[in-house]
C-alpha positions as CSV (number, residue, x, y, z in Angstrom):
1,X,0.0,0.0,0.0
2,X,3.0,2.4,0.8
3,X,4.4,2.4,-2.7
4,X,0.9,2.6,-4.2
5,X,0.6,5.8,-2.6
6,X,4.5,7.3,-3.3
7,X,3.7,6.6,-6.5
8,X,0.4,8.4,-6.5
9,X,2.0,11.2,-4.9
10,X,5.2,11.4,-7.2
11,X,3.4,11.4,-10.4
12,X,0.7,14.4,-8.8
13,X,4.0,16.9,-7.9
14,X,6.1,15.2,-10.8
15,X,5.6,18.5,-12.9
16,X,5.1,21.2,-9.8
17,X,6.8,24.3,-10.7
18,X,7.9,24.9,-6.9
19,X,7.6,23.1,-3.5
20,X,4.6,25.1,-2.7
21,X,2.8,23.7,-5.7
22,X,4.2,20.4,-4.5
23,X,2.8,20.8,-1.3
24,X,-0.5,21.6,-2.6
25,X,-0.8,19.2,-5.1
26,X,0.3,16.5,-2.8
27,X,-1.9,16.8,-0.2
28,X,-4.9,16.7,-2.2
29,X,-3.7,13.4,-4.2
30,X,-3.1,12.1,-0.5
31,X,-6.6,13.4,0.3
32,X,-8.1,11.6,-3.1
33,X,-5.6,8.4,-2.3
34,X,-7.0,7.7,1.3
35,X,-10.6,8.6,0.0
36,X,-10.3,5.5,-2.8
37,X,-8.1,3.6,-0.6
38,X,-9.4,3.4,3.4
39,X,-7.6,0.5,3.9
40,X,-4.8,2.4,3.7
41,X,-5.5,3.7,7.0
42,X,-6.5,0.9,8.7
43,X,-3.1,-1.3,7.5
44,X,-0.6,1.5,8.6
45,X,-2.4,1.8,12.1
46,X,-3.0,-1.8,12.3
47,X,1.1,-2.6,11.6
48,X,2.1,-0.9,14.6
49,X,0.8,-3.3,17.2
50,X,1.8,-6.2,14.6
51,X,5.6,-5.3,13.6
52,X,6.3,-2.3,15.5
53,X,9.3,-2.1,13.3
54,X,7.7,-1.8,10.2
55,X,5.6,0.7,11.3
56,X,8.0,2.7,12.5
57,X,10.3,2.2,9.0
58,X,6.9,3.0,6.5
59,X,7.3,6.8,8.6
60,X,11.3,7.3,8.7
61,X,11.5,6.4,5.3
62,X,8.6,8.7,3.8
63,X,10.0,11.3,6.4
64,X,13.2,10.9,4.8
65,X,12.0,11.5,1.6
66,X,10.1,14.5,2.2
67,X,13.3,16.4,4.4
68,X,15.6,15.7,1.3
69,X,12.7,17.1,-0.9
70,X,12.8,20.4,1.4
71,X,16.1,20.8,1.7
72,X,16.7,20.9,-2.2
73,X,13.8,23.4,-2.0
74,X,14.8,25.6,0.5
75,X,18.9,25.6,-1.3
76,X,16.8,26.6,-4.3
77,X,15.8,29.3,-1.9
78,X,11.7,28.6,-2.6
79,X,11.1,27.8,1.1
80,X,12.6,30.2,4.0
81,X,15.5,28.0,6.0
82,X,14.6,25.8,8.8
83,X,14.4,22.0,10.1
84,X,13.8,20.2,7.3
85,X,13.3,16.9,9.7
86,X,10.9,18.8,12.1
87,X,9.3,20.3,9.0
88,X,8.9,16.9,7.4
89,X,6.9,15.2,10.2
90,X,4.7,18.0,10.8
91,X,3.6,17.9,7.1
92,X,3.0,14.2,7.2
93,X,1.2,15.0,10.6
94,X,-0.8,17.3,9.0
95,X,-1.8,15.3,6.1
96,X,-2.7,12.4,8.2
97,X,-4.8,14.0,10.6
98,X,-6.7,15.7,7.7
99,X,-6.8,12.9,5.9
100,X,-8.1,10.9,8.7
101,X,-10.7,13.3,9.5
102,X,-12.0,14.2,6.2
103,X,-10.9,11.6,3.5
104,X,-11.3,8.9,5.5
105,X,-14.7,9.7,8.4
106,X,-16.2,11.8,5.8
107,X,-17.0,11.2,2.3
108,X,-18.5,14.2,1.3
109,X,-16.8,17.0,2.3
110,X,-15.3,18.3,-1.2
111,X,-11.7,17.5,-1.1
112,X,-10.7,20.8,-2.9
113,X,-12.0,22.7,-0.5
114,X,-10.2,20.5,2.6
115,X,-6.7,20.8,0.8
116,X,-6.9,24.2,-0.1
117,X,-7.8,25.2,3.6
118,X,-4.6,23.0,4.9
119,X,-1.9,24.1,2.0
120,X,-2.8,27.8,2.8
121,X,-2.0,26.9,6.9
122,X,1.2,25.3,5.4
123,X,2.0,28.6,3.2
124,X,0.8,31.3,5.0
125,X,0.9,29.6,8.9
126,X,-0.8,31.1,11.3
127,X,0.1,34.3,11.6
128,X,-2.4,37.6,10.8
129,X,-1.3,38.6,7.3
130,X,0.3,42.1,6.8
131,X,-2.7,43.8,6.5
132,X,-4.3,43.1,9.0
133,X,-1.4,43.8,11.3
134,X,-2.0,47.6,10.2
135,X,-6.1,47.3,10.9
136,X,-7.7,48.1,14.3
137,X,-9.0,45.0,16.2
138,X,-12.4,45.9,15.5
139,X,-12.9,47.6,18.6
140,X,-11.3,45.0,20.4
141,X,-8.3,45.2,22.7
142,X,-5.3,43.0,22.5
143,X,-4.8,40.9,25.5
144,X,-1.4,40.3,27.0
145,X,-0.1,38.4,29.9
146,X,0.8,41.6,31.5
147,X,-3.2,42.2,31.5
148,X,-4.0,38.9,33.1
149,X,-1.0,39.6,35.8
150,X,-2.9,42.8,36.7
151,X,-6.1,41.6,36.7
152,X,-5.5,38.6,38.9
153,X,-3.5,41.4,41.7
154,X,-6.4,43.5,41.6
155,X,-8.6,40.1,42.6
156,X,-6.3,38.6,45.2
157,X,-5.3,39.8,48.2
158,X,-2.4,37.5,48.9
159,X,-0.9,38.1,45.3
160,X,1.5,40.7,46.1
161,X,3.9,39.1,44.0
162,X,2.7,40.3,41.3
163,X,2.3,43.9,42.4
164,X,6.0,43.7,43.2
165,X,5.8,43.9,47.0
């Protein structure tokens, strides 16, 4: 079942212009993939109380594909520099909690929709875009810690610690 789906997924990004393209076009033919395949799922979870060992080799060895992937990407300077390895397993992490939840428990959420909603947390993260970094908060305030510190001395007698007594 593991080669079925590296295949799948190397002819999807065979022709990607860029990593992110990769990225995006990979995680929807993983989507498709675990949709048409479900077993898929069920064999990979299934191996790790069989042959721990092979369950742990299916990962290392798709995760070692995928860092050597980003590192030739980020030396051709189309992803910013950073742990390729780290980088690697939260992708697959990613893609298999996605997939699980919406390739796999549900068949009719349109999978365009799912892998477009995923590749833009991988592209753009999580972070408010520049725009809205220059709009007000819509009449809200920005909490900080230093606003829950000063809240919590105003409530409690005994924390003078944080009033710096």
């Amino acid at each position: 079942m593991g080669r079925r789906l590296r295949r799948h997924l190397t002819l999807a990004i065979a022709d990607a212009p860029t990593r992110l393209e990769a990225e995006r076009r990979g995680l929807r033919a993983f989507l498709e993939f675990v949709r048409a395949n479900p077993d898929l799922y069920r064999v990979v979870a299934e191996s790790q109380f069989v042959d721990p060992a092979i369950f742990r080799r299916y990962y290392e060895e798709f995760a070692a594909s995928y860092r050597t992937r980003l590192l030739a990407a980020e030396a051709e300077g189309e992803i910013r520099p950073g742990d390729a390895e780290v980088r690697a397993w939260a992708l697959m992490g990613i893609s298999d909690m996605v997939g699980g939840r919406f390739a796999l428990w549900d068949g009719k959420t349109p999978l365009k929709r799912v892998a477009e909603a995923a590749f833009e947390l991988v592209a753009e993260g999580l972070g408010p875009d520049e725009a809205s970094l220059t709009q007000p908060l819509r009449g809200k305030r920005m909490h900080t810690v230093f606003d829950f510190a000063a809240k919590r001395a105003e409530l409690s007698p005994d924390a003078d610690c944080l009033r710096g007594a």
